[in-house]
N, C-alpha and C positions, 0 to 999 in steps of 0.2 A: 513474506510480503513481496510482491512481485514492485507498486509502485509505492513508495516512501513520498507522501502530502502532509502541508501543513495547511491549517485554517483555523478559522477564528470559529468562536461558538454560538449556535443560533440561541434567541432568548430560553426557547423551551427546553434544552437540551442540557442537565444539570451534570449530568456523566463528563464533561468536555472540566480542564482544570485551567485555569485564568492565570495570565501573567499576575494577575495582584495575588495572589495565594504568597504569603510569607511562610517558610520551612527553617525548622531549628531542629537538629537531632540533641536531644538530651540523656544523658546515663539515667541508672534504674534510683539515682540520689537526686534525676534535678538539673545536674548540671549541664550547660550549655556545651557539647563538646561538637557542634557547627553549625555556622548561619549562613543563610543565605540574602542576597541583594536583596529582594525584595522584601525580609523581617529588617534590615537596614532601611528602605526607604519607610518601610510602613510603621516603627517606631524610632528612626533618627538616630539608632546606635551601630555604630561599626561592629564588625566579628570582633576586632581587637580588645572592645570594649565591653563586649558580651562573654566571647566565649571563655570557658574552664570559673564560668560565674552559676552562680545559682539563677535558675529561670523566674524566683518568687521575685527577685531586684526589678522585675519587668513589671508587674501587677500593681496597680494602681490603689488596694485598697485589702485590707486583711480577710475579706470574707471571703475575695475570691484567691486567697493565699492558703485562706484552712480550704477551702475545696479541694484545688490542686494537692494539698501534701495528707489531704484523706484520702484521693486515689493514690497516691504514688504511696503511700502506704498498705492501701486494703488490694491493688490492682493485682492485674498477673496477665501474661503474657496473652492468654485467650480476651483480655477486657478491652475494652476501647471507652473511650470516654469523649463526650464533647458538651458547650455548654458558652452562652455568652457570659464573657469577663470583660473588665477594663484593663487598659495597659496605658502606662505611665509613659510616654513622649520625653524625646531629650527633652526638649525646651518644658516641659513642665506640664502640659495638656495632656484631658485625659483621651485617650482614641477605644472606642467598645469596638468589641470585635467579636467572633464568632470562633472558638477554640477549638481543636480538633487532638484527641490525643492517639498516636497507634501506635503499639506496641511493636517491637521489629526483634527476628530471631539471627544469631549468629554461630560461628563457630563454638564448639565448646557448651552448649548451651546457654552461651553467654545473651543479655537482652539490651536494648535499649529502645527510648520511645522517641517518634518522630512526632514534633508538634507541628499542626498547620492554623496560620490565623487568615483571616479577612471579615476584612470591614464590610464585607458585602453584607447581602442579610442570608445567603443560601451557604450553608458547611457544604465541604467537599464530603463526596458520597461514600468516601471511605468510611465514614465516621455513625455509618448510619446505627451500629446497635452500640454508640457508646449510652453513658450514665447519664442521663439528664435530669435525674429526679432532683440533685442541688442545682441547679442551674436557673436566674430570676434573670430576665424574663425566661417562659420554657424553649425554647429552641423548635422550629418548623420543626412537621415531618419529615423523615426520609424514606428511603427504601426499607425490606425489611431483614438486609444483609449487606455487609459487607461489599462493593462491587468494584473497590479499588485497590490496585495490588503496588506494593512499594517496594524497591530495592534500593539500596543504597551500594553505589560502586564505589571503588577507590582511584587514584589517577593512574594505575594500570589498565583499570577497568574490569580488577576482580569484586565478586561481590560478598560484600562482608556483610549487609544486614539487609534480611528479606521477613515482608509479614506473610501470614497462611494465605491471604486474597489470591497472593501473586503464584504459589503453585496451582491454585485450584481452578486458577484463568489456564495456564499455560503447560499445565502436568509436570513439570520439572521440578523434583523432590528434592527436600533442603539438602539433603547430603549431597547431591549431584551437582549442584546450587555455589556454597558456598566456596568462596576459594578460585572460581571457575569464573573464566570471560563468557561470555551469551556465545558466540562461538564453540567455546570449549562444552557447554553445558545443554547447549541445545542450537544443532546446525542447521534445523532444517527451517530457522524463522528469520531469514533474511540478516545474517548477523553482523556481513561485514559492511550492510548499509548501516544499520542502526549503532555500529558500534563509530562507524565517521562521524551520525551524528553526537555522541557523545564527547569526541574529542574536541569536535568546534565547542559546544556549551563549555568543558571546560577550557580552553582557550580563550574562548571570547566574554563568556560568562552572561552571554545571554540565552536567556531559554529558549528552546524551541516544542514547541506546541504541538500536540493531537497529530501526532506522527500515526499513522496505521501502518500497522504489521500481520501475516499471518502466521498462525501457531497452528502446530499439532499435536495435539493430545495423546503424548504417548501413553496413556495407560487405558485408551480406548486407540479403537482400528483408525488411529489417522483419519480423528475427529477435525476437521479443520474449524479453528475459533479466528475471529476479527480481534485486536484488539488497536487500541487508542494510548500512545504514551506521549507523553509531556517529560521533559530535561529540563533540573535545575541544577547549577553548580552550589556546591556549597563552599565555606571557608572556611580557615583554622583563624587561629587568635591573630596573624599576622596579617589576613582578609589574601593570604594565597590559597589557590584550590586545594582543596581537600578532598574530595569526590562528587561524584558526580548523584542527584537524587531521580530517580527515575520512576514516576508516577502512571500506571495502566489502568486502562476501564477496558472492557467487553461490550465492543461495539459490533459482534458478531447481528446480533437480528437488526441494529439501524442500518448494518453492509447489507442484509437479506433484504431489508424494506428496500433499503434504495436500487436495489438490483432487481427485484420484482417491480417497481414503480418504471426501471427501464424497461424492463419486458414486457409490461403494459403496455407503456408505449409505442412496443416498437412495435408491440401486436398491432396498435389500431391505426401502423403504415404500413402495415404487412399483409393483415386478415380482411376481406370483405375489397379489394381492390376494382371487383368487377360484380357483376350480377348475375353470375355463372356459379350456380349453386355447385356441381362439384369441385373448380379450380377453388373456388372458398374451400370447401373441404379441405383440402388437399395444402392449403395453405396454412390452414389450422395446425396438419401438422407436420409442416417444414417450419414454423414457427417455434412449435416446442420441441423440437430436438436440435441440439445435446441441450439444449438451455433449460428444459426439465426433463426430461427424459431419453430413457438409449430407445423406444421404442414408441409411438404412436400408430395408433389406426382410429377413423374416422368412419364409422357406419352410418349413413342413413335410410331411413323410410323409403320402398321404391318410388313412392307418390309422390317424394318433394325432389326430385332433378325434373319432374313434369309437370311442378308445379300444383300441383292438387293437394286437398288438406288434408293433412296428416293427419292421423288419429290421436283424442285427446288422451283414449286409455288402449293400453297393447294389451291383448289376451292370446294365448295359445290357439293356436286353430290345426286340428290334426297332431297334436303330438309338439307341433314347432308352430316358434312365433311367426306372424307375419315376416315373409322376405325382407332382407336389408340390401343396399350395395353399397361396395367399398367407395367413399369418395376419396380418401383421403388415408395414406402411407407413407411415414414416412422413419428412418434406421440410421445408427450409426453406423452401419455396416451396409457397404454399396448391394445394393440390389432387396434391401429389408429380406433376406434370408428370413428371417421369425415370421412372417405373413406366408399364410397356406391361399391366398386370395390377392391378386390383382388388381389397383386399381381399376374402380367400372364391374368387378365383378358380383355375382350376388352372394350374400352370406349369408348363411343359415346357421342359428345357436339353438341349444336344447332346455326346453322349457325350464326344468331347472335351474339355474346359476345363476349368479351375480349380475349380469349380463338381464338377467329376464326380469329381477327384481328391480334392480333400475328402469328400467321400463316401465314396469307397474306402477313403480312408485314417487317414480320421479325425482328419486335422492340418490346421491354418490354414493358407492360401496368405495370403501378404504381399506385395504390390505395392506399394511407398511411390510409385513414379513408372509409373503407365500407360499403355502404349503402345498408343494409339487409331491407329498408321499402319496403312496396308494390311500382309497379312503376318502379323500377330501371327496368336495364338489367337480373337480376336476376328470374324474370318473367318469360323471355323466359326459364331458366332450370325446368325439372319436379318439381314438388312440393317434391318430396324426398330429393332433394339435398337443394332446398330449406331450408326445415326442419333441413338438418343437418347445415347449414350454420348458423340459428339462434339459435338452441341446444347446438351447443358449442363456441357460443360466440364470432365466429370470426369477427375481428375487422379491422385486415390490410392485404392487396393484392398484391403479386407481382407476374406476367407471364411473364417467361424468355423464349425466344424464345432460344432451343436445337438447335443449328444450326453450321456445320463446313464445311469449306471449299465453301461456297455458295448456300450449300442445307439447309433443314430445315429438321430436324430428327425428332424432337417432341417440348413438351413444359416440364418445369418444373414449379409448383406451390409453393408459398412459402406464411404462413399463420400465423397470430398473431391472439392469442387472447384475450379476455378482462383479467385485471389485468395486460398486457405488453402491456410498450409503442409501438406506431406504427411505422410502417417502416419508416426511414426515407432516404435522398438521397442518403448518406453513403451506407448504405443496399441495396440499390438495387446497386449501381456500384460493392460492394462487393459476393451479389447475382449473377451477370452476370460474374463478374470473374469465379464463382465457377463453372456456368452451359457452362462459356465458356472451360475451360478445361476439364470438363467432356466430354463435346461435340466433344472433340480433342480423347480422350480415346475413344469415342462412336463408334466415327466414322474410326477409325485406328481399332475397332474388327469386325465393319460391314466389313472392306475391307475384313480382314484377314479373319471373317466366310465365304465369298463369294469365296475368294480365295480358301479357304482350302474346300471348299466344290465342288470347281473345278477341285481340285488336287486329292480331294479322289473321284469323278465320273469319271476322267480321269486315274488315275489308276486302279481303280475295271475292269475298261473297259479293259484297258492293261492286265491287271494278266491274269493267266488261270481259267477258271470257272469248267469246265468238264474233269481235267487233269486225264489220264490214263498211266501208264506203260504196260497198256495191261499180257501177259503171265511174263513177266519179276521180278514185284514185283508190291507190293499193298504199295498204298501211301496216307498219310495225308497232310494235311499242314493248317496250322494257320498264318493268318496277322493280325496284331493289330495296326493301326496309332498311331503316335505318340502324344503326348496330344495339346490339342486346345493352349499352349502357346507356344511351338518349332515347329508346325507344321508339315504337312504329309510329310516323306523324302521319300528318293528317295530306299526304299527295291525293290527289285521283287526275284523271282522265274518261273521257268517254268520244265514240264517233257514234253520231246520232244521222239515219237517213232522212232527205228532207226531200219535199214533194221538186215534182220538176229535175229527178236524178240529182240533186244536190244534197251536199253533205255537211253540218257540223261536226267541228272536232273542237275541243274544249281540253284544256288541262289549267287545273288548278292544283290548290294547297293551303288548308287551315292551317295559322297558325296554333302550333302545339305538338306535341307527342301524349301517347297512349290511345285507350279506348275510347275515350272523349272525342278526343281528336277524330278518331275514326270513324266516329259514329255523326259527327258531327259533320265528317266528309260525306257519309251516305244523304244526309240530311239537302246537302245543297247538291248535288249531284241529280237525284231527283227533281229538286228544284228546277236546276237546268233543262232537262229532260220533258219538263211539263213546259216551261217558257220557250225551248224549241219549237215544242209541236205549235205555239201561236205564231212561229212565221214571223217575229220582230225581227228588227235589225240588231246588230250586236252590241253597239250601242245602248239602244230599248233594253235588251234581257239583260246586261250589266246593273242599268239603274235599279228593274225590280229584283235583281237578285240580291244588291247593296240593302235592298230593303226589308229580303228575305231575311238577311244575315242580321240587319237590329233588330228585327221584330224578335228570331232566338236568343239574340243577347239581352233582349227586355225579360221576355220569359225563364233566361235563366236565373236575371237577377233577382225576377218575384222569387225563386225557388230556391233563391240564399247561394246557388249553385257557385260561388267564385272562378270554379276553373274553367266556369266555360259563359262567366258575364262578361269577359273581356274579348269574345270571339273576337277572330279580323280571318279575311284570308284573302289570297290572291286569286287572280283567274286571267285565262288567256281566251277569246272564245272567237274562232273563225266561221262563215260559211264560204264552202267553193262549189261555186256552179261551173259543170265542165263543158254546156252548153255556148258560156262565152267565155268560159276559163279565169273570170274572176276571181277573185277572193274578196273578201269583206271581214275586217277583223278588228277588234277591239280589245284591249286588256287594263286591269286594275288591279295596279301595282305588280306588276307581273313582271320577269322578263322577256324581253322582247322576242320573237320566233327569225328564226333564220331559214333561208331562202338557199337551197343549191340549185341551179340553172342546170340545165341538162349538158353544159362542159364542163363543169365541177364546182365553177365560182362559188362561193358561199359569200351571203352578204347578211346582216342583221337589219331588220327591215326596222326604219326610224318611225315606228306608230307613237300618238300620243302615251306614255306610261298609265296616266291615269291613277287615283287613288284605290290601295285598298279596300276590299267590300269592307261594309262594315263604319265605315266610318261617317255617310251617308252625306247627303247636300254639294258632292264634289260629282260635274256633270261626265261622262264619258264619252268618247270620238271614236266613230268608225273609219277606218282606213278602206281603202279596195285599189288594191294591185291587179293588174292580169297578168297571167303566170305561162309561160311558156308552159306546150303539153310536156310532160316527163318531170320538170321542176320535182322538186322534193321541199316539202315545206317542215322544219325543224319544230316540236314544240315541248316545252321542258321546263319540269321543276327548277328553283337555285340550288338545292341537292345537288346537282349535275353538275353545279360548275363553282362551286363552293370548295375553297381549299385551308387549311390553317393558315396558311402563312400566304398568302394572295387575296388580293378582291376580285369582285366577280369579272372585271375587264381581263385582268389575267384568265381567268377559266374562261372566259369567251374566244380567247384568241385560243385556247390548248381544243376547247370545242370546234372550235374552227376549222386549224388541221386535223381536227379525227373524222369531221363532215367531206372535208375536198374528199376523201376515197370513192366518189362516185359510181365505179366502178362496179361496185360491191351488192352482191343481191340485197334488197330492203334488209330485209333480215337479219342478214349479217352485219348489214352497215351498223343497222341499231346496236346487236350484242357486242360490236366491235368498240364502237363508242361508248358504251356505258363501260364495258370492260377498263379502256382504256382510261377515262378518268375517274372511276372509282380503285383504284389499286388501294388504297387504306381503307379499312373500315369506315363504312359515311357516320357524321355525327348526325345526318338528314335523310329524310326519304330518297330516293333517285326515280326519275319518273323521266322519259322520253319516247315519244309518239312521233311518228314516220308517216308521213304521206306523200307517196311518187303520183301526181296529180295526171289525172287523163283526159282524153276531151270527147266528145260526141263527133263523130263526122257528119256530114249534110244527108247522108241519105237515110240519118238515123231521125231525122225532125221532118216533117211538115206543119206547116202553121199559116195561116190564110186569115185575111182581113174581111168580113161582111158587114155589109149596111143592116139596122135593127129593122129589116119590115118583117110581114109575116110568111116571109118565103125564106127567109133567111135559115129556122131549122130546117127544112126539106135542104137546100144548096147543101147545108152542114152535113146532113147525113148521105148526101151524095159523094161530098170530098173523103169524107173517114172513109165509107164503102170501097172508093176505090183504093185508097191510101194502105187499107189492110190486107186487100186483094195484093198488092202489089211487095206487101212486107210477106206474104204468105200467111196471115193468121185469119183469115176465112171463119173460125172459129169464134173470134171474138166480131162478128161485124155486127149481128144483132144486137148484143148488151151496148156496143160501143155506140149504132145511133138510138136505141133507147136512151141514154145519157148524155150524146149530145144533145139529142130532141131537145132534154128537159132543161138543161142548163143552159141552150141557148135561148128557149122560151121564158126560162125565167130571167134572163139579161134581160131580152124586150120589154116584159111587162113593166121591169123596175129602171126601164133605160132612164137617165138624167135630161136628155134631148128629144125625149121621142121615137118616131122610127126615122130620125136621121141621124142616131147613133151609133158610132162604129163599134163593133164586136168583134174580140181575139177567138183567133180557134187555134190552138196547136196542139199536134200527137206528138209525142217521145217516146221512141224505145231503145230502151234500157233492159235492165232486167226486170221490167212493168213494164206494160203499158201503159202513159200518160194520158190524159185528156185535158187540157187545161183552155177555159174559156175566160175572156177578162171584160171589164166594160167599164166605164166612167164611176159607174155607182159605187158610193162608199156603202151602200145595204149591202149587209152581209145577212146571206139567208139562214132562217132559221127550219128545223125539224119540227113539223107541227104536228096535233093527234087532232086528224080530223073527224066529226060525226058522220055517223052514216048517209045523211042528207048532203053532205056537204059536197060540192060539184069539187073546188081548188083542195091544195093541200098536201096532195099524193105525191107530190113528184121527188121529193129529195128522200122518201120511204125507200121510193124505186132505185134512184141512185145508191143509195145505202146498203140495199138488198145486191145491186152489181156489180158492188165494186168489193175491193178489196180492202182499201180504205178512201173516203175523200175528205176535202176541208180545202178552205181559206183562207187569203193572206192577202195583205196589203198593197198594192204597189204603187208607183208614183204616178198618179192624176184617176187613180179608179181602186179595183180590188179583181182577186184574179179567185176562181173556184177549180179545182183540179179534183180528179179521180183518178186511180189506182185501180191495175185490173194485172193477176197474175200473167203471163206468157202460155205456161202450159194449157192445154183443156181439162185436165185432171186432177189440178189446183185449184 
């Protein structure tokens, strides 16, 4: 025994021997030849008064006197005897109690018997195959052996009476035994702790309790046994020590329970850490070595490091099973010498073996003793593995079928070698615990890697790939998922073109992670996209996007869907026109966008926050700054600026300085910046969008004021005629007063004033050509299907047919109609 404990004993635990146990050694007549303290407290008579007495003086009443002296007449040294009796109290009361009788062998073949009483209602376990058939009332169950072993020392601390229990716990044969200190008789069990403790007992003459010690078996290969001993001093007739009684149980499998109940444990801080299906592996088995085994390897299915579902039944295909790969290796010997395969690599087994019938069947194969001769199954593996199998000596075999939820993932091997005892049944229920948990771990990151690798193809798909602001401003942007244990959320962005060379740029974030989340992302992202093309202010498409967002979390909750009735998400949504270098921007519950001026300044621009979508009835505010040309307009997920141990104003200022590098191509700036403050793993998406903002110059606009008469289209298509002449596109001058024709004719008709209402005309080029005409009227025209008869109607046909795209939008005191016409002539 390496560490010598004492404790007290749980209820259930009858093997454990109790301070109240009274011990009297009696000759093969009866008589009392020592007592102990506690048969003094427990019937009120001194040693002095006891012992070199007859033990019947103690018994209360003659039936339990012929009992006693018909054993110790019919008995012999193989009997044991127990049974409740009364015993007679100094003072004169009678105390029942629970009698224990065991016979004890000494020198010479001489005998004596060691009695044990207690009042409790449970006999000590030694006593389990005594006589009970005289005994009224009958006496509980016990075991159905023997499980306690007795010695009796002297106050040298040799030992002069031992019962069989006690050699066949600890192999130490009575000849070697008697006469001998534990020391002298057996060195290898901790002897000169336990023999300290035998001198305090006698010294002090109190017991000391459920001491644990380890034994080895010498008449087996250095069996190691647990046992449990309890010290009672005992007296002579004078109540000075006489020796010392030394009481053992075999507590070998409560050490195994409690030491697999640690190993459990420490599995489920050990195994499944992450959602990285092979570091699981891998941990599985740095877990069980040396703590069960000199050798593990973890094979899985190739399908589940990629997350796909494994197959429920394995079958041979070609000769050999479906491909495995190693996840998981791990040796008592640096570098796992005994593996012919590398972690990561793939493994291939032969239809035949143990290995494949696990598989099939989904049950442990248990080998305690393996047979490396020619012959076996072992045959069917290449002569390499072979080789390694008799090279280092492996001696015992367990294959634990990896398997959760009804599919089979892989196998796990588990390997002893010589100089360690073999597995035995213990071990492998303990083994299948281990690989059944892991298998739990295994198979909850196959989902997740499948999952998460659906989330992140389903959003790459969503995001923008080729986004342009076109003439407007030049743009970057970086996404980063979040790490494989929080999973991909719900980030996006989009730069959406808008008529008049201006541009949206939007960045949001559902609350959440996974699929959900992502899908959830695509969901409002379009949303967006449809509420741009109407030309609202940022403001306007905030409220109906809030509204977008209940109306999902309504329809989620008809459809029970919990994970996604609790939608919310944020948004940032700007437009910039480079025509007068505005911006206009709104956000809910967003953080705020930062501003670098074209000397490097960075500022964070104070917009109203605004509530999260989702929450609805909370109004939103547009801001508009105008932005020097060059500015760089920051916009970003809280991913970006989210830290463990900071809040966001710390990450704002760290964003800060990674923004002042002005210098730096867009590009780089972005990768620079995300670089820099993601160095840890994000527990969040990272999302950062870049816009170095541009402006139009004057000679890229004309735009002219006309009164609504009916000369007004002729004037129009005189000013475009010359205006395109002069830009060089000659090409577009027909389509161009086709369209103006019609757009300024249909201002007139629908003028609010008559024809003394003023009419916008402006061209824009850009990478289009603009046409945009505005007037007082909130009529916004409609696409008609005229009849054949019908003279009106045709004219927005025509526009339709010219352009490339046109539409509508609002603006303050009228509403403005624009066309889109490509640049090239071959577009």
């Amino acid at each position: 025994m390496h560490d010598s404990t004492q404790g007290t004993t749980p209820p259930v635990q009858r093997t454990f021997v109790t301070p109240g146990v009274a011990i009297a050694l009696l000759d093969p007549e009866g008589t009392v030849v020592a007592w102990s303290r506690a048969a003094e407290r427990l019937v009120g008579h001194r040693a002095v008064e006891v012992v070199s007495r007859s033990a019947d003086a103690l018994l209360a009443n003659s039936d339990d006197r012929a009992k006693l002296s018909g054993f110790a007449g019919h008995g012999s040294v193989q009997d044991a005897w127990s049974g409740v009796v009364t015993l007679r109290h100094q003072d004169g009361r009678e105390v029942g109690v629970r009698l224990s009788m065991s016979p004890l062998s000494g020198a010479e073949g001489r005998t004596q018997w060691m009695a044990a009483a207690n009042d409790n209602v449970t006999l000590p376990p030694w006593a389990a195959d005594a006589d009970t058939s005289a005994s009224l009332p009958p006496p509980s169950p016990f075991p159905s052996r023997q499980t306690t072993g007795v010695v009796i020392r002297d106050t040298d601390l040799h030992c002069i009476w031992v019962n069989d229990t006690q050699g066949t716990m600890d192999g130490v044969p009575l000849t070697q035994r008697i006469g001998r200190t534990l020391a002298e008789a057996a060195p290898g069990t901790d002897a000169d702790t336990l023999e300290e403790q035998m001198r305090h007992v006698l010294e002090s003459g109190v017991p000391a309790l459920n001491v644990e010690y380890r034994a080895f078996l010498l008449t087996q290969a250095r069996e190691e046994r647990t046992l449990a001993a309890s010290f009672f001093r005992l007296d002579d007739a004078r109540g000075c020590a006489l020796g010392v009684c030394i009481m053992s149980v075999d507590v070998t499998d409560r050490r195994r329970a409690r030491e697999r109940l640690a190993i459990l444990g420490e599995a489920g801080r050990r195994i499944g850490t992450t959602l990285d299906v092979m570091r699981t592996g891998q941990e599985l088995a740095d877990m069980s070595v040396p703590l069960l085994a000199d050798y593990v390897s973890v094979d899985l299915a190739e399908s589940v490091p990629l997350g796909e579902e494994p197959l429920a039944h394995i079958s041979p295909q070609g000769g050999r099973i479906p491909a495995f790969r190693r996840a998981g290796v791990a040796s008592i010997h640096s570098g796992a010498p005994e593996s012919l395969f590398a972690r990561g690599e793939p493994v291939y087994v032969p239809p035949d073996s143990p290995f494949t019938s696990v598989l099939r069947s989904g049950k442990s194969h248990f080998e305690p003793v393996l047979d490396a001769s020619p012959g076996t199954w072992l045959d069917q593996f290449d002569t390499a593995r072979v080789a390694k199998v008799r090279e280092h000596g492996m001696r015992s075999l367990m294959v634990i079928p990896v398997q959760a939820r009804g599919t089979v993932l892989g196998v796990a091997v588990f390997v002893r070698a010589q100089g360690r005892a073999p597995f035995e049944e213990d071990d492998l229920l303990l083994a299948e615990e281990l690989v059944s948990r892991a298998a739990l771990s295994l198979d909850n990151a196959r989902r997740y890697t499948r999952e998460r690798a659906a989330a992140l193809a389903l959003q790459r798909y969503l995001l923008p790939h080729n986004a342009s602001a076109g003439a407007a401003a030049e743009v970057a942007w970086r996404y980063l998922p979040a790490d494989s244990h929080h999973g991909v959320g719900g980030d996006w962005f989009d730069v959406i073109p808008l008529s008049g060379a201006r541009v949206a740029l939007v960045v949001g974030d559902v609350v959440g992670h996974g699929i959900k989340a992502a899908a959830t992302m695509g969901q409002l992202r379009a949303a967006v996209r449809t509420l741009a093309d109407l030309d609202m202010p940022p403001d306007e498409l905030l409220a109906h996007l809030d509204q977008q967002v209940i109306r999902l979390a309504e329809a989620a909750a008809e459809s029970r869907d919990e994970a996604i009735s609790t939608m919310a998400a944020t948004c940032l949504y700007a437009v910039y026109d480079p025509v007068t270098r505005s911006c206009a921007m709104a956000r809910a519950g967003h953080p705020p966008p930062a501003i670098i001026d074209p000397h490097g300044g960075v500022t964070f621009l104070d917009t109203p926050s605004g509530a999260p979508l989702g929450l609805g009835g909370v109004p939103f505010e547009t801001t508009t700054r105008v932005l020097p040309e060059g500015s760089v307009l920051a916009m970003y997920t809280d991913g970006l600026i989210e830290a463990r141990d900071d809040d966001l104003d710390a990450g704002m200022n760290r964003l800060s300085t990674v923004l002042g590098r002005y210098d730096l191509p867009l590009d780089d700036l972005c990768a620079t910046t995300v670089d820099a403050l993601s160095t840890q793993r994000p527990r969040d998406d990272v999302t950062l969008l870049l816009a170095r903002t541009h402006s139009l110059s004057p000679g890229q606009i004309a735009s002219w004021r006309l009164v609504g008469t009916p000369t007004a289209a002729g004037c129009a298509r005189a000013l475009a005629t010359r205006q395109l002449q002069d830009w060089g596109l000659p090409h577009l001058i027909e389509p161009t007063k086709l369209i103006v024709t019609e757009l300024i004719t249909n201002a007139i008709r629908h003028a609010v004033n008559g024809e003394d209402s003023a009419i916008g005309l402006r061209l824009i080029r850009h990478t289009v050509l603009t046409c945009e005409v505005c007037d007082a009227s909130q009529s916004h025209p409609r696409v008609r299907h005229p009849q054949a008869t019908d003279e009106n109607g045709r004219g927005l046909h025509l526009v339709t047919e010219l352009s490339h795209r046109w539409g509508t939008r609002d603006i303050p005191n009228g509403k403005l109609i624009w066309s889109e016409q490509q640049l090239s002539p071959d577009r």
